[in-house]
N, C-alpha and C positions, 0 to 999 in steps of 0.2 A: 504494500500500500504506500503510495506515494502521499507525502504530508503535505499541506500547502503553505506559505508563509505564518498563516494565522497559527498552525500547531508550534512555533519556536515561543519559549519562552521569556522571557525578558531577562533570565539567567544567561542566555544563549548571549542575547544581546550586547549584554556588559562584558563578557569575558572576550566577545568578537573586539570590543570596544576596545579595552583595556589591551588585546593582541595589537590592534594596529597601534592603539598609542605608543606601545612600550618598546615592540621586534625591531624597531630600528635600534634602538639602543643597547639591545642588549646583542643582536646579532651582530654588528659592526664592530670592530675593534678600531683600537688604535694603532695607525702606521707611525712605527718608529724609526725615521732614517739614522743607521748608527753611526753617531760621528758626525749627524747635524748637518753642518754646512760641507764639513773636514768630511765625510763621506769613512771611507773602508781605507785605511792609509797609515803609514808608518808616521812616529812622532808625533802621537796626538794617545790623551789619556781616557780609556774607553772604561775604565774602574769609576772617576769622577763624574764622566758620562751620564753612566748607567743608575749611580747613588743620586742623581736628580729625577729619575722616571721610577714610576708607576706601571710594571708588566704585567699584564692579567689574561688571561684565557682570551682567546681571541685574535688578541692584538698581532701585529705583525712588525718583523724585524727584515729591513729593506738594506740590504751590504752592495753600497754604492760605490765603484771604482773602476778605474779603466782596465780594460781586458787586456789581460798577459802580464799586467803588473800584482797582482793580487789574487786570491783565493777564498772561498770561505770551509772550514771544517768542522761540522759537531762533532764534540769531542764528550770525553770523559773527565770528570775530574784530576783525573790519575794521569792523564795526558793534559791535560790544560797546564798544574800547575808545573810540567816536567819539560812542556811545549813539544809536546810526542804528535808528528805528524802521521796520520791512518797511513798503515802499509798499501793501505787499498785507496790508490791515486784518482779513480773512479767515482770516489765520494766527493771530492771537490766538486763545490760550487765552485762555476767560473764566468758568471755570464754577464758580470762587470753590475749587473743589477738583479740580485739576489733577493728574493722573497720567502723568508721562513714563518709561517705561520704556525703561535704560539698555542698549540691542541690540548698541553696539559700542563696541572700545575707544577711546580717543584724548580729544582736548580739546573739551568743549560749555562751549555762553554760552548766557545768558538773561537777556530782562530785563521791564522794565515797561515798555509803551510812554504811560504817562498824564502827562499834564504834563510835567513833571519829575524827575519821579522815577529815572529813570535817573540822570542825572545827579548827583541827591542821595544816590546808591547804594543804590538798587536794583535791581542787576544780580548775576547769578551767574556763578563762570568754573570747572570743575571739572577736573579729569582721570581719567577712566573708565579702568581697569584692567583682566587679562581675570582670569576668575574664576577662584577657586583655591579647590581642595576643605577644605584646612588653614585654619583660625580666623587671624587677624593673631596676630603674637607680643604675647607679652603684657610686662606693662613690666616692666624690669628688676625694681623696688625688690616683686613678686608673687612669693611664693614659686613654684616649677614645680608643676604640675599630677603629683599618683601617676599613673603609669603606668596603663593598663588590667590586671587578671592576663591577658588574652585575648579576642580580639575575637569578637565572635559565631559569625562563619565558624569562626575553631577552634577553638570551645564545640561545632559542630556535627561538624567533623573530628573532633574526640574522642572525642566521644560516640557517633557513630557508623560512626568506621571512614575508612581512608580511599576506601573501596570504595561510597559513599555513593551510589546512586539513589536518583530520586523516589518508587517503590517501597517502598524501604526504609523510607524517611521516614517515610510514610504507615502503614506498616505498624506502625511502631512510634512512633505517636501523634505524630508530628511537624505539626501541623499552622497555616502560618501564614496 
């Protein structure tokens, strides 16, 4: 049996609501270019970097540098802090603009397997967070953020009742 708009409930309706309010924020992450302007490169401090950001599930780490001068490697702790380049040459990232997408929480490393350069620090050590829907606090010395008067869901409670179908909606120009 096929239901027709009238059988959703107005349960249906809010949690539809509260989905589109929310899935942009929570599915997006944030792109973090490592080394900012400095990109993926030797003589630049990716420890002091990193101790300014916020990593969290999702988010994405982008190893910006010119092809044939650099590499990217995940690594193990036990190679990060020893600057142990994978035997398996294969695993190099090399494509000058490297996109790692942060899937789980815990501690990753990375580095450059070229020369030297590990050792000269260019290596990454981060700690991955799990994602949270709410913005990081903001610094003390920022005044707080005015309140909302009311979130959209009970812009739409309001406005139309709390008896609210799809039906209704529609009927009365709701349309998103």
């Amino acid at each position: 049996m096929v239901m027709g708009l009238s059988g959703y409930s107005s349960s249906v309706v809010v949690i539809v609501a509260i989905g589109i309010i929310f899935f942009p924020s929570i599915a997006l992450g944030t792109e973090h270019v490592v080394g900012d302007h400095h990109g993926w490169a030797t003589g630049f401090d990716y420890n002091i970097w990193a101790a300014q950001k916020v990593f969290q599930v999702g988010d994405t780490l982008v190893f910006r540098y010119e092809v044939g001068q650099h590499n990217v490697y995940k690594v193990n702790a036990s190679a990060y802090q020893n600057c142990t380049v994978p035997s398996n040459h294969s695993e190099a990232l090399k494509s000058g603009n490297d996109v790692i997408v942060l899937a789980s929480p815990g501690q990753k490393w990375y580095l450059c397997g070229v020369g030297q350069h590990c050792t000269t620090g260019q290596r990454l050590a981060i700690s991955v967070v799990p994602r949270t829907i709410s913005s990081p606090p903001t610094p003390a010395s920022d005044p707080p953020a005015p309140a909302p008067a009311s979130s959209p869901v009970q812009h739409l409670l309001h406005h139309f009742g709390r008896s609210v179908t799809t039906k209704k909606l529609f009927r009365r120009g709701f349309h998103y």
